[in-house]
PDB file of N, CA, C and O in Angstrom:
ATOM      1  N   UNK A   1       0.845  -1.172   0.000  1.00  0.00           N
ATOM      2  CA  UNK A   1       0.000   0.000   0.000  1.00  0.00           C
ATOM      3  C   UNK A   1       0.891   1.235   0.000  1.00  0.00           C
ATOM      4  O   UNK A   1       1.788   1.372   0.831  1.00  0.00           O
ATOM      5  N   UNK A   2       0.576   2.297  -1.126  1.00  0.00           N
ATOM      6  CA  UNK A   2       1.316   3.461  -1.100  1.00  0.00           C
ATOM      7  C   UNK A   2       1.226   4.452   0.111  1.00  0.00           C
ATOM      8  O   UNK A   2       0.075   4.737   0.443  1.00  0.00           O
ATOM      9  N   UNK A   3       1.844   4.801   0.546  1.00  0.00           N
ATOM     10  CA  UNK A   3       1.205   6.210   1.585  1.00  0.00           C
ATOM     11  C   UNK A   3       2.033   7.558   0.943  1.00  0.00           C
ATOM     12  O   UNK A   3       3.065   7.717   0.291  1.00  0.00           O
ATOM     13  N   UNK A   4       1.006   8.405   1.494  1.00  0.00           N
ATOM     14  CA  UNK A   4       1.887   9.684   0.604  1.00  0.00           C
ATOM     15  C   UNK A   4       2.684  10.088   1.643  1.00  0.00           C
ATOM     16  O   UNK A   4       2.634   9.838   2.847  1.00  0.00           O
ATOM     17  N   UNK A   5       3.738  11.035   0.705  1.00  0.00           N
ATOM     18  CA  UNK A   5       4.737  11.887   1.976  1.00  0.00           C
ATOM     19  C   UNK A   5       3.944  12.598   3.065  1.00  0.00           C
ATOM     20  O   UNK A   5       4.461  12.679   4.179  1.00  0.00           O
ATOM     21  N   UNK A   6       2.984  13.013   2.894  1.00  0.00           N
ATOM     22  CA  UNK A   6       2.383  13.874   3.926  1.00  0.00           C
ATOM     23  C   UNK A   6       1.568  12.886   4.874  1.00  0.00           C
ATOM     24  O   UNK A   6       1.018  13.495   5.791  1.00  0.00           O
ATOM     25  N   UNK A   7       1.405  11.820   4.876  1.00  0.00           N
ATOM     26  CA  UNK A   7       0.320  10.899   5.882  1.00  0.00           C
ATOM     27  C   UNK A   7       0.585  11.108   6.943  1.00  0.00           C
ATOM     28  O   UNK A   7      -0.317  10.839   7.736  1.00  0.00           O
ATOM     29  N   UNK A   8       1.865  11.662   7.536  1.00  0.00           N
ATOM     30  CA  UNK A   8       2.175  11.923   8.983  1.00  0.00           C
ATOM     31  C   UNK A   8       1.159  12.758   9.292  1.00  0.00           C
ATOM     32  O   UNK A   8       0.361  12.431  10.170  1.00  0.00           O
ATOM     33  N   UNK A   9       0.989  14.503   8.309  1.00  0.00           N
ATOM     34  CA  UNK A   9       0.635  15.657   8.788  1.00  0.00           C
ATOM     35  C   UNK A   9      -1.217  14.929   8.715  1.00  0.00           C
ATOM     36  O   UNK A   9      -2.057  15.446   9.453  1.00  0.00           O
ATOM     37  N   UNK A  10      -1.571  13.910   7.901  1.00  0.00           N
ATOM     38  CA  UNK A  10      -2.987  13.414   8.479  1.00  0.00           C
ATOM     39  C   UNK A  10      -3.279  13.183   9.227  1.00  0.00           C
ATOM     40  O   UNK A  10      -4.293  13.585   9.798  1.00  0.00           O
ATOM     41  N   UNK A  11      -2.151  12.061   9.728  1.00  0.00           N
ATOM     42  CA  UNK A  11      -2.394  11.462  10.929  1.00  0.00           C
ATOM     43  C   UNK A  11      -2.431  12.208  12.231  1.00  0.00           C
ATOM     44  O   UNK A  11      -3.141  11.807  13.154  1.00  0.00           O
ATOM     45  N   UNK A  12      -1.863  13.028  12.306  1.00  0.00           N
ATOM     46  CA  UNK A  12      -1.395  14.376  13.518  1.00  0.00           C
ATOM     47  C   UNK A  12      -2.730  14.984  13.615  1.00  0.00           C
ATOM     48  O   UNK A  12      -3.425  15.028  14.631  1.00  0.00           O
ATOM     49  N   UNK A  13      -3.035  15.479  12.373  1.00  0.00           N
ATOM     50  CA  UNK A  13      -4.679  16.397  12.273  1.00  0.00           C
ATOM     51  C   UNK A  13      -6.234  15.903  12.380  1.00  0.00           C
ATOM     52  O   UNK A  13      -7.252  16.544  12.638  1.00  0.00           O
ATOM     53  N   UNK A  14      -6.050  14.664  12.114  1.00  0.00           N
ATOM     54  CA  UNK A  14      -7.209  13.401  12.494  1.00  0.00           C
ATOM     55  C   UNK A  14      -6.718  13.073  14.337  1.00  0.00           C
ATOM     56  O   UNK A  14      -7.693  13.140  15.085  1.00  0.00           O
ATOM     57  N   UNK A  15      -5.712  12.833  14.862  1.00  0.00           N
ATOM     58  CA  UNK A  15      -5.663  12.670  16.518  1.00  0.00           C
ATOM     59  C   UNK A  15      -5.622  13.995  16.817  1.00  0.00           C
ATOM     60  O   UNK A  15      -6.315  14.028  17.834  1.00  0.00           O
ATOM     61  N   UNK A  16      -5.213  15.282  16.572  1.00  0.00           N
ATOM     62  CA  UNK A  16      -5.660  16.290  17.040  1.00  0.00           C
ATOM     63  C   UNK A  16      -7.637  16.593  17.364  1.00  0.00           C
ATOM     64  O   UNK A  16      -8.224  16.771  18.431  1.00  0.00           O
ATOM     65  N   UNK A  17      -8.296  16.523  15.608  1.00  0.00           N
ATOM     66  CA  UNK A  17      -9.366  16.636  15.915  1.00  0.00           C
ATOM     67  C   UNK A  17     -10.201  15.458  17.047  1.00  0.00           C
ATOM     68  O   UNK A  17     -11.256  15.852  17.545  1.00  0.00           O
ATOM     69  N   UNK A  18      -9.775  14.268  17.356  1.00  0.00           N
ATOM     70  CA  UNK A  18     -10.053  13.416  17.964  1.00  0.00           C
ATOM     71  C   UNK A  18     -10.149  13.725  19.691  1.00  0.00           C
ATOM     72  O   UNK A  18     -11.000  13.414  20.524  1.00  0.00           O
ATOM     73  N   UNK A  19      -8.616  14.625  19.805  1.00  0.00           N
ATOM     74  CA  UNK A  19      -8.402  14.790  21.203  1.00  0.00           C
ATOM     75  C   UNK A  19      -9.296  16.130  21.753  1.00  0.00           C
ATOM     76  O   UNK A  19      -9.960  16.291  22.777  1.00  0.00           O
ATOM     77  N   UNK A  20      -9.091  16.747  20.948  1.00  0.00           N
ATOM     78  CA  UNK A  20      -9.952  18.369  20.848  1.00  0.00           C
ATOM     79  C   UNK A  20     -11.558  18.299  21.336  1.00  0.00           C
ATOM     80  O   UNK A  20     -12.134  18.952  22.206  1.00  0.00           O
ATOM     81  N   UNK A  21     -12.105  17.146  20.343  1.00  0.00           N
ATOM     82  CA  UNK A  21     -13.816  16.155  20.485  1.00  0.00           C
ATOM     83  C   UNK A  21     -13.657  15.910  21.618  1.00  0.00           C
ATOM     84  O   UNK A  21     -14.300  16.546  22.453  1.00  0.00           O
ATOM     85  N   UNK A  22     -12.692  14.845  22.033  1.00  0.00           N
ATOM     86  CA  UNK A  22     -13.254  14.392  23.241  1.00  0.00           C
ATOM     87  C   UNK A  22     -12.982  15.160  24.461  1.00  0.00           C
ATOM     88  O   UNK A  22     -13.316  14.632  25.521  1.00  0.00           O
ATOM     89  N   UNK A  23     -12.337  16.520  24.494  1.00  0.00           N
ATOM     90  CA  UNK A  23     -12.598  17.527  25.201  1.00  0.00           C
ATOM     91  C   UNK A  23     -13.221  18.417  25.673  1.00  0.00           C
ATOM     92  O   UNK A  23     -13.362  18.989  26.754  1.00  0.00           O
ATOM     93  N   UNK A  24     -13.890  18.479  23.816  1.00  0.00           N
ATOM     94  CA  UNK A  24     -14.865  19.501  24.260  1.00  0.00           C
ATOM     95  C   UNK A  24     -16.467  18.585  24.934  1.00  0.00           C
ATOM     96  O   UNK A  24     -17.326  19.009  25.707  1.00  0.00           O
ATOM     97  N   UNK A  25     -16.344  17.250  24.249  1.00  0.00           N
ATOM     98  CA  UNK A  25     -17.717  16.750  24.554  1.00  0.00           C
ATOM     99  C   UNK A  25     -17.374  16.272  26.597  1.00  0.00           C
ATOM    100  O   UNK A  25     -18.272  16.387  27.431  1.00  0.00           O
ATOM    101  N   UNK A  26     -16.372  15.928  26.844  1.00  0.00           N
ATOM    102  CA  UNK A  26     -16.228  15.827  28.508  1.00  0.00           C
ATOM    103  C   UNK A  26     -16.977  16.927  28.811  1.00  0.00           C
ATOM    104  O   UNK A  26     -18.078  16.798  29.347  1.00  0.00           O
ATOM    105  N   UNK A  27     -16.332  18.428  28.424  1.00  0.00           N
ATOM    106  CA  UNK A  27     -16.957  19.506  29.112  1.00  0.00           C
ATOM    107  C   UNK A  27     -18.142  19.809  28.666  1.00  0.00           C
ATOM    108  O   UNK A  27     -18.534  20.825  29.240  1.00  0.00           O
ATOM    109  N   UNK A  28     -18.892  19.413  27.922  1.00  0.00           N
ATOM    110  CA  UNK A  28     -19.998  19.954  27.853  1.00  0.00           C
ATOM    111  C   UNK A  28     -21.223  19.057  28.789  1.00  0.00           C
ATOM    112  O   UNK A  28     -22.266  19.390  29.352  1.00  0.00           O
ATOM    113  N   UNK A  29     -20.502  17.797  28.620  1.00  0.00           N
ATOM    114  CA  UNK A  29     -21.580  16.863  29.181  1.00  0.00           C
ATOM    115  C   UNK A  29     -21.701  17.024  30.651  1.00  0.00           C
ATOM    116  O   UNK A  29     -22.737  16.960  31.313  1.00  0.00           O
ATOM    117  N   UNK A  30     -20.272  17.283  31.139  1.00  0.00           N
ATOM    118  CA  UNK A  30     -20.518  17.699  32.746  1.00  0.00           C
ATOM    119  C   UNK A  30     -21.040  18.790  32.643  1.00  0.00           C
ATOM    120  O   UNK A  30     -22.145  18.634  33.164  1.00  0.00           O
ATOM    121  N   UNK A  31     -20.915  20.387  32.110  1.00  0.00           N
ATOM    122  CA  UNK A  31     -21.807  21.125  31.924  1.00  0.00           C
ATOM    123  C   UNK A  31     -23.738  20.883  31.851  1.00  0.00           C
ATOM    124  O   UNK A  31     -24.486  21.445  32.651  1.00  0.00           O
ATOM    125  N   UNK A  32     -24.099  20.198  31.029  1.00  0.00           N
ATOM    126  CA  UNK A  32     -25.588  19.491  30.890  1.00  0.00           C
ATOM    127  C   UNK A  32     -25.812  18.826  32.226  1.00  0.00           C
ATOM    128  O   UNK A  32     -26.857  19.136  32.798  1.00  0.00           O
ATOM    129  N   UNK A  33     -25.034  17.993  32.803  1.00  0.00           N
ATOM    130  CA  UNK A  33     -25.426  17.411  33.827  1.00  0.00           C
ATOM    131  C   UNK A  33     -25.650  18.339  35.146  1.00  0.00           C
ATOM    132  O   UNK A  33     -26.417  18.016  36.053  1.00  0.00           O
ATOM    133  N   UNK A  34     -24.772  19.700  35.128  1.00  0.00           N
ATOM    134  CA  UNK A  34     -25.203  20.472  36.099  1.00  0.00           C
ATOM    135  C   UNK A  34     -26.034  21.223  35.956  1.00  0.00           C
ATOM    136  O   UNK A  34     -26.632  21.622  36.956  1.00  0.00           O
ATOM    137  N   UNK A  35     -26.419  21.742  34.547  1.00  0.00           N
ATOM    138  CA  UNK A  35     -27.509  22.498  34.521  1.00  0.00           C
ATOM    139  C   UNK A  35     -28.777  22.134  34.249  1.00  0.00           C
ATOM    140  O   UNK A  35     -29.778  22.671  34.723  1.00  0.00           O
ATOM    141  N   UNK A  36     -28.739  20.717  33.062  1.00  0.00           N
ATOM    142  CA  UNK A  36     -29.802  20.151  32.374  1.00  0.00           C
ATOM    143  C   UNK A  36     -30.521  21.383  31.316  1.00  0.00           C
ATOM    144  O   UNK A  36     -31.683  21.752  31.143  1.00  0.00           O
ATOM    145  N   UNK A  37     -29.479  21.705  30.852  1.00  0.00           N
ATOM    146  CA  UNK A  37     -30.239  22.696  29.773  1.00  0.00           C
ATOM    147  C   UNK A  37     -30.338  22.234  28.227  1.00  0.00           C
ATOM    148  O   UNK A  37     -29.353  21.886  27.577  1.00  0.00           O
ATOM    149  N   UNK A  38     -31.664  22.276  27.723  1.00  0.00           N
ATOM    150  CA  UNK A  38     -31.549  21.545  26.313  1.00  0.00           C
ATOM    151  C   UNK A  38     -30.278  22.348  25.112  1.00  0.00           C
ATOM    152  O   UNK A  38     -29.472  21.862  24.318  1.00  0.00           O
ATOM    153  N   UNK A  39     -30.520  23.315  25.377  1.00  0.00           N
ATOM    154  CA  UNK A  39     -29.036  23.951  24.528  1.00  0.00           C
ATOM    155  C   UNK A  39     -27.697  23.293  24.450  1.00  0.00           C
ATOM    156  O   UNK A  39     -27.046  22.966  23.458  1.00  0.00           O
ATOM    157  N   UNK A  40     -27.287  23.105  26.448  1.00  0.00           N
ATOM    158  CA  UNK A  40     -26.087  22.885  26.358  1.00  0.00           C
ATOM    159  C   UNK A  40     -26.509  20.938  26.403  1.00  0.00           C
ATOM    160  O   UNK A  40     -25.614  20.502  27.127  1.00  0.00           O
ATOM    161  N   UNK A  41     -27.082  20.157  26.130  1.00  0.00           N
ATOM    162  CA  UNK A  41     -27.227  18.944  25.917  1.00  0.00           C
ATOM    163  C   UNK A  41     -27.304  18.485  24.509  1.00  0.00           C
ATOM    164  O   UNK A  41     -26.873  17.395  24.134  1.00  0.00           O
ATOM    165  N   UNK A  42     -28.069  19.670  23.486  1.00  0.00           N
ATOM    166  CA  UNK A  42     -27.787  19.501  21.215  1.00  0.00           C
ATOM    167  C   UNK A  42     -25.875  20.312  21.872  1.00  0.00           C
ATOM    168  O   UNK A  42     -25.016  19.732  21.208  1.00  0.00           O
ATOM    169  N   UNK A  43     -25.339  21.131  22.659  1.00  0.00           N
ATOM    170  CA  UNK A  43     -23.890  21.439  21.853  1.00  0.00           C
ATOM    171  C   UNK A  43     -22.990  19.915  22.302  1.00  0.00           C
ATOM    172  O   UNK A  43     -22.035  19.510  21.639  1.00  0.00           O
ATOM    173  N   UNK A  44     -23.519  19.211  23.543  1.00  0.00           N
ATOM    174  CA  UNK A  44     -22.630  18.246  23.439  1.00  0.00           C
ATOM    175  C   UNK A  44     -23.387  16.727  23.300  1.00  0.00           C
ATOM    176  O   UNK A  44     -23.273  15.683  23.942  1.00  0.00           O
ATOM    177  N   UNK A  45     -23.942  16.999  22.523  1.00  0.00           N
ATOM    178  CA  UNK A  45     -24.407  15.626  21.497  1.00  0.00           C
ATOM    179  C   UNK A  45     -23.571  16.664  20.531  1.00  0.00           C
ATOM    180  O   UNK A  45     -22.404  16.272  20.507  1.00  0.00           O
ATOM    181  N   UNK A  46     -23.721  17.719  19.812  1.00  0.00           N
ATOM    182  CA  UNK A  46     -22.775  18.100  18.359  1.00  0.00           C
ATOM    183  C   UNK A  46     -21.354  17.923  18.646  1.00  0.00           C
ATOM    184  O   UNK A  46     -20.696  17.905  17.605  1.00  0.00           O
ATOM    185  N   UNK A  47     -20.584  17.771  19.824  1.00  0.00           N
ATOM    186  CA  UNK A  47     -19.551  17.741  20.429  1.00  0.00           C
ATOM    187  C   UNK A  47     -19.058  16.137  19.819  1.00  0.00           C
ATOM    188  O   UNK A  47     -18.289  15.868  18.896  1.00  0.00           O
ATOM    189  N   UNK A  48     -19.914  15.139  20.831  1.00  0.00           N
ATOM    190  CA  UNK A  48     -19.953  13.862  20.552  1.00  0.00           C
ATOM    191  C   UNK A  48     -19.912  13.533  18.908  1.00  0.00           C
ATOM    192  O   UNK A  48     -19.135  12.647  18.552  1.00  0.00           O
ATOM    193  N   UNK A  49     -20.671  14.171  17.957  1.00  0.00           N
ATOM    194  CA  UNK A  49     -20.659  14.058  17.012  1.00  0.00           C
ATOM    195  C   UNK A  49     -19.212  13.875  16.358  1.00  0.00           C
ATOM    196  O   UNK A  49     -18.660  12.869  15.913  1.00  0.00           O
ATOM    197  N   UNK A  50     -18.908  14.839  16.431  1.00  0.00           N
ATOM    198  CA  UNK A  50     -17.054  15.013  16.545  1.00  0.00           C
ATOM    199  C   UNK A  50     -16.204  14.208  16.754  1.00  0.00           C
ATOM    200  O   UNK A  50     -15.270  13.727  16.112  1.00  0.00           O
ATOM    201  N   UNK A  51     -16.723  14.072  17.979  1.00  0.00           N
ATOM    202  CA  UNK A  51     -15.458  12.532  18.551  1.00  0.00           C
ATOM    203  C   UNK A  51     -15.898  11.641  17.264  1.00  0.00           C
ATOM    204  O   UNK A  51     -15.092  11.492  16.346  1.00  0.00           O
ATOM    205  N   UNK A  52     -17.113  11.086  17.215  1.00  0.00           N
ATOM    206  CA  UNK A  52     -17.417  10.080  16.474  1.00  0.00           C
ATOM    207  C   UNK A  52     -16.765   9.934  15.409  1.00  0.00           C
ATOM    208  O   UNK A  52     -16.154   8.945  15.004  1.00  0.00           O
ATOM    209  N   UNK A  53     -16.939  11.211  14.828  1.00  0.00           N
ATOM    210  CA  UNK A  53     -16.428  11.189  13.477  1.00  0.00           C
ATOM    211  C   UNK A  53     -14.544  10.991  13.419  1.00  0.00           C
ATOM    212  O   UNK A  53     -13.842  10.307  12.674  1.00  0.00           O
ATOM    213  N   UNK A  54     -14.196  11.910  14.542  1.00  0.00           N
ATOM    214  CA  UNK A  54     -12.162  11.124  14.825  1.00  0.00           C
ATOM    215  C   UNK A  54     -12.219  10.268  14.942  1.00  0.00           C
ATOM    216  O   UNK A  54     -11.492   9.811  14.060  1.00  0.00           O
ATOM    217  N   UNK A  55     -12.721   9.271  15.624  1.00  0.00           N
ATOM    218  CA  UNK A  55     -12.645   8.224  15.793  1.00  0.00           C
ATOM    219  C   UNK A  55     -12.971   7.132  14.468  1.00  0.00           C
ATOM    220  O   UNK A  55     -12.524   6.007  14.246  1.00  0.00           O
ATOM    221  N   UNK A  56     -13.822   7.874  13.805  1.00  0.00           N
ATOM    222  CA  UNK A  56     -13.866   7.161  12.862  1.00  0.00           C
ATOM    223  C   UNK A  56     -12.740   7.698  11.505  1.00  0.00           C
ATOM    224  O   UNK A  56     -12.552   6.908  10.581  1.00  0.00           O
ATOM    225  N   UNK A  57     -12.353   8.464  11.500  1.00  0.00           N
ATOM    226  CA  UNK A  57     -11.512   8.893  10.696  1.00  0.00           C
ATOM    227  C   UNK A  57      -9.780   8.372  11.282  1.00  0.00           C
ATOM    228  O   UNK A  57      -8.825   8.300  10.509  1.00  0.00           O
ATOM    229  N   UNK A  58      -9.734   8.193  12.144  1.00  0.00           N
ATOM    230  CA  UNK A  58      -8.603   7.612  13.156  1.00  0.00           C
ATOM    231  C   UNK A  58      -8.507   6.163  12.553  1.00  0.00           C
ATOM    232  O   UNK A  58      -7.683   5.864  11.689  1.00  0.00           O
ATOM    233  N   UNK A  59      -9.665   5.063  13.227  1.00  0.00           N
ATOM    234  CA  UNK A  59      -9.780   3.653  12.726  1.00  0.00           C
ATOM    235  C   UNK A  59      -9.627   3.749  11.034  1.00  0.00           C
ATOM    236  O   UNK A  59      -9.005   2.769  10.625  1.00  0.00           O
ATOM    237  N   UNK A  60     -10.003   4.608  10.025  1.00  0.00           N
ATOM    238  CA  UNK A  60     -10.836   4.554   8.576  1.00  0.00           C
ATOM    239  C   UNK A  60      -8.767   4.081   8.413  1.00  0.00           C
ATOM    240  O   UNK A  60      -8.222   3.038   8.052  1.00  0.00           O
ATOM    241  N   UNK A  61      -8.228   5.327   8.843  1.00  0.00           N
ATOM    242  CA  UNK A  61      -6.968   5.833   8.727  1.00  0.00           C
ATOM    243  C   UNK A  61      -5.591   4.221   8.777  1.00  0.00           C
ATOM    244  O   UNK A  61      -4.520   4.205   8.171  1.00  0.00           O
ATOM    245  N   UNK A  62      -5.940   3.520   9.344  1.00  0.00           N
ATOM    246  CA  UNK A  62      -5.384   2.267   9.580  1.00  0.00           C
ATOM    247  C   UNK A  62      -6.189   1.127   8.986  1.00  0.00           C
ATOM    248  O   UNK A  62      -5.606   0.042   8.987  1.00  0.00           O
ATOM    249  N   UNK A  63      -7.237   1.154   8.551  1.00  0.00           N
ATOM    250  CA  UNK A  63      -7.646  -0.394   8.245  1.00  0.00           C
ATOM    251  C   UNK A  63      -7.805   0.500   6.939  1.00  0.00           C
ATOM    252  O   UNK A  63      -6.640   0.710   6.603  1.00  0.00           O
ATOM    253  N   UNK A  64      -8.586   1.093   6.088  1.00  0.00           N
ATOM    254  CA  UNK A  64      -8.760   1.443   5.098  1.00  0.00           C
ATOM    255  C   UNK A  64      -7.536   1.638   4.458  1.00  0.00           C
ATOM    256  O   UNK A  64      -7.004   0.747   3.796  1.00  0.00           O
ATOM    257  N   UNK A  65      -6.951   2.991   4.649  1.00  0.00           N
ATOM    258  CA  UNK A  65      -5.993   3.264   3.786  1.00  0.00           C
ATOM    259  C   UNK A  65      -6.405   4.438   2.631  1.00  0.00           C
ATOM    260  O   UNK A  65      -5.718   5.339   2.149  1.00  0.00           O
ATOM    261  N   UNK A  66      -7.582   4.112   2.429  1.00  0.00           N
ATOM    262  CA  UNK A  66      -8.322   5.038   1.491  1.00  0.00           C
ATOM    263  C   UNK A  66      -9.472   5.939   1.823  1.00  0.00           C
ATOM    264  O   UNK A  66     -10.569   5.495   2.163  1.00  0.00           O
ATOM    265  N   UNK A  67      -9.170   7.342   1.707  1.00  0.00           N
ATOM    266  CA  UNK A  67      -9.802   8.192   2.234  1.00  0.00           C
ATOM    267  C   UNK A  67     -11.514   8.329   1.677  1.00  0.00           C
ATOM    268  O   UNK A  67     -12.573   8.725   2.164  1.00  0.00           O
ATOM    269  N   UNK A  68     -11.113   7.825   0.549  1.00  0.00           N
ATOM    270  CA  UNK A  68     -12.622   8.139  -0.586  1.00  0.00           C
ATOM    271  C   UNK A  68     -13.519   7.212   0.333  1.00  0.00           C
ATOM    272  O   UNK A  68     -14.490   7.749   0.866  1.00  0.00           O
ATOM    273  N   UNK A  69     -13.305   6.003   0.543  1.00  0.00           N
ATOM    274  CA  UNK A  69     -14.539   4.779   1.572  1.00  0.00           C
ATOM    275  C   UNK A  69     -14.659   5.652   2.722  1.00  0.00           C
ATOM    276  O   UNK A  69     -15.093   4.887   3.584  1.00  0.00           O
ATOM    277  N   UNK A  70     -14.504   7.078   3.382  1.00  0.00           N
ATOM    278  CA  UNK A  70     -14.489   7.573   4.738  1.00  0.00           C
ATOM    279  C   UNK A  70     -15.517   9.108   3.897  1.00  0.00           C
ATOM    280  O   UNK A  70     -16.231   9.785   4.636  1.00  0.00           O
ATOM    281  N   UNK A  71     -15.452   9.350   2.794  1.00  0.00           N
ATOM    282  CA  UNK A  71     -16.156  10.707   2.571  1.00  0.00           C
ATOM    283  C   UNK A  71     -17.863  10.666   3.093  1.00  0.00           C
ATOM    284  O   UNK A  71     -18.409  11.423   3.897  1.00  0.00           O
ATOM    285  N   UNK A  72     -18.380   9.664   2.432  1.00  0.00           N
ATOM    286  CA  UNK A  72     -19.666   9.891   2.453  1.00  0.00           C
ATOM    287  C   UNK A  72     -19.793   9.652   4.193  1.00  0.00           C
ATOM    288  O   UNK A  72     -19.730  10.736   4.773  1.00  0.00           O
ATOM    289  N   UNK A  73     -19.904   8.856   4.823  1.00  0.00           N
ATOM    290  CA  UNK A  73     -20.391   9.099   6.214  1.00  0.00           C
ATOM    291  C   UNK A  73     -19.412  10.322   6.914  1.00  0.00           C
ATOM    292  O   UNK A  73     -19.811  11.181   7.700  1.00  0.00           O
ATOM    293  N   UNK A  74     -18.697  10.235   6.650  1.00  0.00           N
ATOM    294  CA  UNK A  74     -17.675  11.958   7.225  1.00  0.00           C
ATOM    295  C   UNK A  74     -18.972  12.772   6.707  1.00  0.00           C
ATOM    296  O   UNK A  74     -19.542  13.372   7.617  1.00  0.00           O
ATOM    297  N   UNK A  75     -19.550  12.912   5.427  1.00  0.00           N
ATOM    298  CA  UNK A  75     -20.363  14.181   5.027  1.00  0.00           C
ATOM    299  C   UNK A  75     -21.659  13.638   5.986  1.00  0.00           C
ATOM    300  O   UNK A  75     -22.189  14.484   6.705  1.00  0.00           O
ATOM    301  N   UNK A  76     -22.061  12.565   6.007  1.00  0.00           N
ATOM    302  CA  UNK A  76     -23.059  12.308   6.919  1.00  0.00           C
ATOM    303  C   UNK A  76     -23.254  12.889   8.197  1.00  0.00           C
ATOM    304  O   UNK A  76     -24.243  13.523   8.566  1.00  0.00           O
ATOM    305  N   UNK A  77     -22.118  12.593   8.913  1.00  0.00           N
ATOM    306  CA  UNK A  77     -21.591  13.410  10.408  1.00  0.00           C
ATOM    307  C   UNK A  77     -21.986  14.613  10.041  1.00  0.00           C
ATOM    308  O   UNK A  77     -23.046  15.129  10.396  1.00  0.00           O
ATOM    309  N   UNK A  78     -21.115  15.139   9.282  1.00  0.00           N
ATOM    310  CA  UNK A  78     -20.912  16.475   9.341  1.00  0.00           C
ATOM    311  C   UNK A  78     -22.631  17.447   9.061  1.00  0.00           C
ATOM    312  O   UNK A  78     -23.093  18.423   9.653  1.00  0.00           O
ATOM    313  N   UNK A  79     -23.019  16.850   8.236  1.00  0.00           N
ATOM    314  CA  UNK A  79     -24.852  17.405   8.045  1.00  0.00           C
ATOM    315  C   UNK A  79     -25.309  16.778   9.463  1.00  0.00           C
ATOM    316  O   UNK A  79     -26.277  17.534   9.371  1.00  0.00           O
ATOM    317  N   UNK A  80     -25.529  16.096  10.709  1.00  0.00           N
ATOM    318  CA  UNK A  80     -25.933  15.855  11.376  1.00  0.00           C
ATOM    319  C   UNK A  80     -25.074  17.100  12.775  1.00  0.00           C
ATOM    320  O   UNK A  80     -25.649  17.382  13.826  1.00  0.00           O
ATOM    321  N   UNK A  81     -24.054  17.488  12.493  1.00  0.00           N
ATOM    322  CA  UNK A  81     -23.445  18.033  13.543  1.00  0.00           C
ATOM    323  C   UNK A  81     -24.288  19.694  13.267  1.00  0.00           C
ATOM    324  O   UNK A  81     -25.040  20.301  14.031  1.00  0.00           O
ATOM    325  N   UNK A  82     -23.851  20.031  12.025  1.00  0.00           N
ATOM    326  CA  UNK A  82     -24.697  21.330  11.837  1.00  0.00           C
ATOM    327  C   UNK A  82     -26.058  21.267  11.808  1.00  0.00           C
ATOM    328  O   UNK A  82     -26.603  22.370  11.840  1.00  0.00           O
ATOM    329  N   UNK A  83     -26.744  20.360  11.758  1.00  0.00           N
ATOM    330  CA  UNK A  83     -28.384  20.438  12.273  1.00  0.00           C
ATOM    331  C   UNK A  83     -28.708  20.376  13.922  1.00  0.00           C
ATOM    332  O   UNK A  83     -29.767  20.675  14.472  1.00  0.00           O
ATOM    333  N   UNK A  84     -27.620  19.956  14.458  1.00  0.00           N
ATOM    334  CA  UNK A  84     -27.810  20.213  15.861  1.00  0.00           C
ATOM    335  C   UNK A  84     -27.441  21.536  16.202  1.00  0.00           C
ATOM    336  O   UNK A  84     -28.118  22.314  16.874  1.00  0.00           O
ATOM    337  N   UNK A  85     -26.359  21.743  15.716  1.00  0.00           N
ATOM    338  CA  UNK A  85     -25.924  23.195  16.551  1.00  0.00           C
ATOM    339  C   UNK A  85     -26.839  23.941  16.140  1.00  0.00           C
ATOM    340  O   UNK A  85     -27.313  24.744  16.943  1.00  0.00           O
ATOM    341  N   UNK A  86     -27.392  23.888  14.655  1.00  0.00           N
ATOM    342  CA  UNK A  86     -28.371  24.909  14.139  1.00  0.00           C
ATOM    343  C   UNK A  86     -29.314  24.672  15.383  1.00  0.00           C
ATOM    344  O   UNK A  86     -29.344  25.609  16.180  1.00  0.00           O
ATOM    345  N   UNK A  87     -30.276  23.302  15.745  1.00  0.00           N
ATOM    346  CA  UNK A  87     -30.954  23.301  16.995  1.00  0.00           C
ATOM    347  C   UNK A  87     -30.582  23.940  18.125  1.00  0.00           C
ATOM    348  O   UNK A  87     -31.152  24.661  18.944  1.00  0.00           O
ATOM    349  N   UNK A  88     -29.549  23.528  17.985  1.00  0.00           N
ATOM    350  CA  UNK A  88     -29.141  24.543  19.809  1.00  0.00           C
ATOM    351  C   UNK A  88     -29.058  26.107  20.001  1.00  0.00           C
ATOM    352  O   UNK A  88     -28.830  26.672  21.071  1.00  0.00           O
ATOM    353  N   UNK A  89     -29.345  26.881  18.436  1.00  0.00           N
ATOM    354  CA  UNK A  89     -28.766  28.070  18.296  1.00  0.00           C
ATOM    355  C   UNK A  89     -30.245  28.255  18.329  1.00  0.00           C
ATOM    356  O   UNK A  89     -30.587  29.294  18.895  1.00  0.00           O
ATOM    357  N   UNK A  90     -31.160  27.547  17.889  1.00  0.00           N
ATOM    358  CA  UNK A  90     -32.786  28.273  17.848  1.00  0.00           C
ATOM    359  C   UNK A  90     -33.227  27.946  19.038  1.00  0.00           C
ATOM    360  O   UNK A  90     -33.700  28.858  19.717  1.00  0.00           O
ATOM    361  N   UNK A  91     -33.198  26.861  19.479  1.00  0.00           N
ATOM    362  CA  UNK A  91     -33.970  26.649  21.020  1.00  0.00           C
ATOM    363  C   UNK A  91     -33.395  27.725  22.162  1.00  0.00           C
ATOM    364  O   UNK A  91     -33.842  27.705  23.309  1.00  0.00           O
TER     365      UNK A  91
END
């Protein structure tokens, strides 16, 4: 399997966004749990969303090899993350 010269700077920017997710979704969820506010419960489900998607872009990244089998559910995530925040921004 070929890898390009740059797969390092992927790999770095896929565990960055991974570590970043599961930071922001820790804090939001303890946030929700102290307040129980539906706002801050759509920003960290959109949070979670995130992780999901590093995580899946993390695993895609080692068993795949090929980025194209990771687009369509990456675009999936990604229309599901902005319909929440859009929710959390109207409620």
């Amino acid at each position: 399997m070929f890898r390009a010269p740059m797969a390092w700077l992927e790999n770095l920017a896929t565990a960055g966004l991974t570590v970043v997710a599961l930071g922001l979704t820790v804090i939001a969820v303890r946030a929700w749990l102290h307040r129980r506010s539906r706002k801050v419960g759509l920003l960290a489900l959109g949070f979670g969303l995130f992780l999901v998607k590093g995580v899946m872009l993390s695993v895609g990244l080692f068993w795949a090899g090929d980025w194209t089998a990771l687009l369509t559910p990456s675009l999936v995530i990604d229309l599901g993350i902005l319909g929440v925040f859009y929710g959390a921004v109207l409620s």
